[in-house]
Backbone as a printed PyTorch tensor [residue, N CA C, xyz], in Angstrom:
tensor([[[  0.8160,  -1.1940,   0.0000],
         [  0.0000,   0.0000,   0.0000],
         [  0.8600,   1.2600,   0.0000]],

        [[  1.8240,   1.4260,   0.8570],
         [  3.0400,   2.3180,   1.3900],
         [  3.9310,   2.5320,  -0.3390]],

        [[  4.7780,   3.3250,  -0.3370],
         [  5.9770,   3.2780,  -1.2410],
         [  7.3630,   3.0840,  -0.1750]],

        [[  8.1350,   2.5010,  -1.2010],
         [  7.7920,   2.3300,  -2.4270],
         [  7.6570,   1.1280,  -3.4260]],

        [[  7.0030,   0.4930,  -3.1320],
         [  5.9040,  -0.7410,  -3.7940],
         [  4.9290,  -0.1870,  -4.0320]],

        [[  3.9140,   0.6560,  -3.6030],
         [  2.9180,   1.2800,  -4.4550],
         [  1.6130,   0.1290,  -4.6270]],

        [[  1.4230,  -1.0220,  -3.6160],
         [  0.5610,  -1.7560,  -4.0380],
         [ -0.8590,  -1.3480,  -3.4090]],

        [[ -1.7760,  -1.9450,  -4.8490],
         [ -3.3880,  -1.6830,  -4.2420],
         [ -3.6540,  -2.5650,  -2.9840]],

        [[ -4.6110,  -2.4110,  -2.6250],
         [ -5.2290,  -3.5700,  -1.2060],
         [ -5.3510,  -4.1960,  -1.9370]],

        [[ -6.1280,  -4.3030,  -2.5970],
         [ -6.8540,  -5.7330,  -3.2350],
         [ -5.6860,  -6.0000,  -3.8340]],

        [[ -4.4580,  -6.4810,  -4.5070],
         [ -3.5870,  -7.0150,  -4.6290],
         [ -2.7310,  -7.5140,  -3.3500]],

        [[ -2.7240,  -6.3710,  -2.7750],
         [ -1.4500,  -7.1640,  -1.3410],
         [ -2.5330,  -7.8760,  -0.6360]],

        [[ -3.8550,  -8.2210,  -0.5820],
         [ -4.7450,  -9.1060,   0.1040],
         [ -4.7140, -10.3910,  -0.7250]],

        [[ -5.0610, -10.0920,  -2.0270],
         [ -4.5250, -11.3770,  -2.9730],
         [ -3.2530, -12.4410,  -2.7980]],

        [[ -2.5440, -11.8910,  -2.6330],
         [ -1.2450, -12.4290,  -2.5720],
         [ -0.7140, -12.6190,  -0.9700]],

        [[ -1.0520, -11.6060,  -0.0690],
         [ -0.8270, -12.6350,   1.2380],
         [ -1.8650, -13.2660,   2.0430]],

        [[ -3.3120, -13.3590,   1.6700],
         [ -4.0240, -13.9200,   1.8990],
         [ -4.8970, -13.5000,   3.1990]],

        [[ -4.5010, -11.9720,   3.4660],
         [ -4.9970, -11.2440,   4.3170],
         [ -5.9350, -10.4100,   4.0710]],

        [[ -7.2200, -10.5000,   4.5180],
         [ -8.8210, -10.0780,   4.0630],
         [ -8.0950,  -8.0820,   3.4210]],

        [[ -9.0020,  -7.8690,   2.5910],
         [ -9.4640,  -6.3920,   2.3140],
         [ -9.6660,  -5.8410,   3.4930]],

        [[-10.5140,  -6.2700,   4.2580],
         [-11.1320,  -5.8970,   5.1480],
         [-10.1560,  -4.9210,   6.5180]],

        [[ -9.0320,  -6.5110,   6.3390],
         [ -7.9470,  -5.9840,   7.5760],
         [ -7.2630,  -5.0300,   7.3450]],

        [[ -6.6700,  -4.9850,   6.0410],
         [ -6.0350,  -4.1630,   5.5420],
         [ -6.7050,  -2.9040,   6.0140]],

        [[ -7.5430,  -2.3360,   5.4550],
         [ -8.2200,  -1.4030,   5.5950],
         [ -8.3460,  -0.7170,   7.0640]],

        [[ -8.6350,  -1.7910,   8.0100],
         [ -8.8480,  -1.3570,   9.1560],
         [ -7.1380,  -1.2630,   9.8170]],

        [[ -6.1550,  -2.0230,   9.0410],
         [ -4.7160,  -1.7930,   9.6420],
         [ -4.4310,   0.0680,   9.2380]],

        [[ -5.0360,   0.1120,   8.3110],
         [ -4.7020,   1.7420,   7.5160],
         [ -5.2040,   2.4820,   8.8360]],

        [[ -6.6860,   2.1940,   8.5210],
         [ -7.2970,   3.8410,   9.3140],
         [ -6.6640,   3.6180,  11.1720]],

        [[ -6.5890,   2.4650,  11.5620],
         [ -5.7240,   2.4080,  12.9730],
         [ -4.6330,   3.4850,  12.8530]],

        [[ -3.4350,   3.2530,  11.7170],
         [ -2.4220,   3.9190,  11.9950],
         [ -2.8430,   5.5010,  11.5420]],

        [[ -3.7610,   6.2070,  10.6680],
         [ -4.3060,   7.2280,  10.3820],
         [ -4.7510,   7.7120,  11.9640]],

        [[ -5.3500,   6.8530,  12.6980],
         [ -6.1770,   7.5910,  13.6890],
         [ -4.9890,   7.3870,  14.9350]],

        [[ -3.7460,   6.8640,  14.4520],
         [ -2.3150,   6.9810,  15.1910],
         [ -1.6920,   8.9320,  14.8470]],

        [[ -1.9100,   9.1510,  13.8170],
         [ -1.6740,  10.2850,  13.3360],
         [ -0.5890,  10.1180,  12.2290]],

        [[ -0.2850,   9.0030,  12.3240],
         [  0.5130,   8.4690,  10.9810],
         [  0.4000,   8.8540,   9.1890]],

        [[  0.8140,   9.3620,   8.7250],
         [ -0.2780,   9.8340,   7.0270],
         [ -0.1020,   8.4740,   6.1940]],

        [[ -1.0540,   8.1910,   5.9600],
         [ -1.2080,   7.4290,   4.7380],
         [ -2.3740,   7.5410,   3.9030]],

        [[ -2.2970,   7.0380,   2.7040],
         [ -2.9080,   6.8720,   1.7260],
         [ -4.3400,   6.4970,   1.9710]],

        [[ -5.3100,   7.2060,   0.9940],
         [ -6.8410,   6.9830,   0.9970],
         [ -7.3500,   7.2040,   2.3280]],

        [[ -7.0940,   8.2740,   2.5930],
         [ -8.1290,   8.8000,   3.7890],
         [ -9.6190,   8.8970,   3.5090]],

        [[ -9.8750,   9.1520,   2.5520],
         [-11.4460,   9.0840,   1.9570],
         [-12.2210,  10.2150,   2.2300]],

        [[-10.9560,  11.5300,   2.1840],
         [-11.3310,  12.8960,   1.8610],
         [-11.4220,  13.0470,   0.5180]],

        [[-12.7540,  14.1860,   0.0970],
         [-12.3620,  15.0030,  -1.2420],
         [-10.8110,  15.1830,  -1.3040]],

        [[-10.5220,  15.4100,  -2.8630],
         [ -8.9350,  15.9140,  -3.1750],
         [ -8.9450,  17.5320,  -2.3690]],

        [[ -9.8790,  18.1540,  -2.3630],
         [ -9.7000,  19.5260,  -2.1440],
         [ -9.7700,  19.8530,  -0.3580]],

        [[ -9.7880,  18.9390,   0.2330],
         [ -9.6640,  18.8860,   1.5410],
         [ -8.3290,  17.9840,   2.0690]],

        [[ -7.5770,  17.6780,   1.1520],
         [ -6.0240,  16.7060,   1.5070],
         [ -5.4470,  17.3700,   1.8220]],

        [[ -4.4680,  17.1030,   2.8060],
         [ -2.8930,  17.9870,   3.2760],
         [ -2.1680,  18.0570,   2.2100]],

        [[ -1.2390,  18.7740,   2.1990],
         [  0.0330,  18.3730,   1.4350],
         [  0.2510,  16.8800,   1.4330]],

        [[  0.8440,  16.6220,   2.6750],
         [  1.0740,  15.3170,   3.1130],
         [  0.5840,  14.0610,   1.9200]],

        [[ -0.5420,  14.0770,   2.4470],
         [ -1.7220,  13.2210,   1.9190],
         [ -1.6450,  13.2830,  -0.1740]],

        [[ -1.4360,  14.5210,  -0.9340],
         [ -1.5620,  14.5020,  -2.1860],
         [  0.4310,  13.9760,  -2.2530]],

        [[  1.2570,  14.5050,  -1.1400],
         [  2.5160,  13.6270,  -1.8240],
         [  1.9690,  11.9270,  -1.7210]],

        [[  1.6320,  11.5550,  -0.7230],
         [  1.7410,  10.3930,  -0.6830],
         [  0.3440,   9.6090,  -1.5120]],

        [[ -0.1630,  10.0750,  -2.3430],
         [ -0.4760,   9.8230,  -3.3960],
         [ -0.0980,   9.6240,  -4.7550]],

        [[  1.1090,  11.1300,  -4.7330],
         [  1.7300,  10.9550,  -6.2630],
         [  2.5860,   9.8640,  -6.0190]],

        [[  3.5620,   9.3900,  -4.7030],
         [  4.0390,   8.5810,  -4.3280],
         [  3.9000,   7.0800,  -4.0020]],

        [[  2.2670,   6.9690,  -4.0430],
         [  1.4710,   5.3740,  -4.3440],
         [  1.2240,   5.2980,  -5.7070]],

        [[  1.1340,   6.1940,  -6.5970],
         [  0.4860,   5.8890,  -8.1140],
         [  1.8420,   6.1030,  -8.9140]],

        [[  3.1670,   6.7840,  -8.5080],
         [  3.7870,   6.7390,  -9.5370],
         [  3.9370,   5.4930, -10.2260]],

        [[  3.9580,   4.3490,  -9.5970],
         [  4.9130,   3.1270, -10.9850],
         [  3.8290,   2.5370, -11.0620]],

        [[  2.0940,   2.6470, -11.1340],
         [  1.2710,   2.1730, -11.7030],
         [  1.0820,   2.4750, -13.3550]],

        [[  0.7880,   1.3120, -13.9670],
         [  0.4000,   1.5700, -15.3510],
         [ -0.8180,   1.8810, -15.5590]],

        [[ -1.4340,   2.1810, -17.1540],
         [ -2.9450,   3.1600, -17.1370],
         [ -3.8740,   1.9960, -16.2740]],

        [[ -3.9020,   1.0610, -16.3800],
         [ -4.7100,   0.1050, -15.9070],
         [ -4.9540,  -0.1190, -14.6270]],

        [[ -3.6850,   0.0540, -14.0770],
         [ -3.6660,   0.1530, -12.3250],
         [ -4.2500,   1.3310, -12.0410]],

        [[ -3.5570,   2.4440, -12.6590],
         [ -4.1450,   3.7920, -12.1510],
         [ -5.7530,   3.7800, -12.3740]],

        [[ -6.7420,   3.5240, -13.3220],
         [ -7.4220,   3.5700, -13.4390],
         [ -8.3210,   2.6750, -12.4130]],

        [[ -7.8690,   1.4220, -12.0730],
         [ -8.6050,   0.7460, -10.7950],
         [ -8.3470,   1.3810,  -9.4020]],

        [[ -7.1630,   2.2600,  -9.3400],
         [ -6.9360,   3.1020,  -7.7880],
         [ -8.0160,   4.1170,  -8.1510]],

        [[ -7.9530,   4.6590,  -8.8970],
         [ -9.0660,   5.8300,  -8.7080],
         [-10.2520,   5.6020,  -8.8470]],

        [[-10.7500,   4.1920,  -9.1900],
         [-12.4070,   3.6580,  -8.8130],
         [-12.1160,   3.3170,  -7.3850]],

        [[-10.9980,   2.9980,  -6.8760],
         [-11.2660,   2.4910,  -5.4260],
         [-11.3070,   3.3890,  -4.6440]],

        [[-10.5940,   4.3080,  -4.7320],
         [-10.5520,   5.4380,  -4.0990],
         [-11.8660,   6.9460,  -3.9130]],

        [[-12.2700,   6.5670,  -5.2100],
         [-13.2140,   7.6640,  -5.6920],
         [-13.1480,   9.0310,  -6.1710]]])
């Protein structure tokens, strides 16, 4: 999820066999740690700085195809 691997959930759940679900709830734990990470599930126009680097920093080494499934997941 983090960089720099840049992976979606639903791939790093695929492959280590650890629910969507957890994932998700491992994120917003460390978010509500005060930690920044990715997909807070703010509008773009309400993100920190923080928050839009570590975006350009999860999508850089995605191809159109990846990018295009992060930003349906994301919204």
């Amino acid at each position: 999820m983090m960089p720099p691997q840049n992976r979606l959930v639903s791939e790093l759940a695929r492959e280590s066999g650890i629910t969507e679900q957890t994932l998700y709830t491992w994120r917003r734990q460390l978010r509500n740690q005060g930690i920044p990470v990715p997909g807070s599930g703010k509008n773009a126009e309400e993100w920190t700085s923080e928050d839009k680097f570590a975006v350009v920093l999860e999508t850089a080494a995605l191809n159109a195809t990846e990018l295009a499934e992060y930003c349906r997941s994301k919204g």
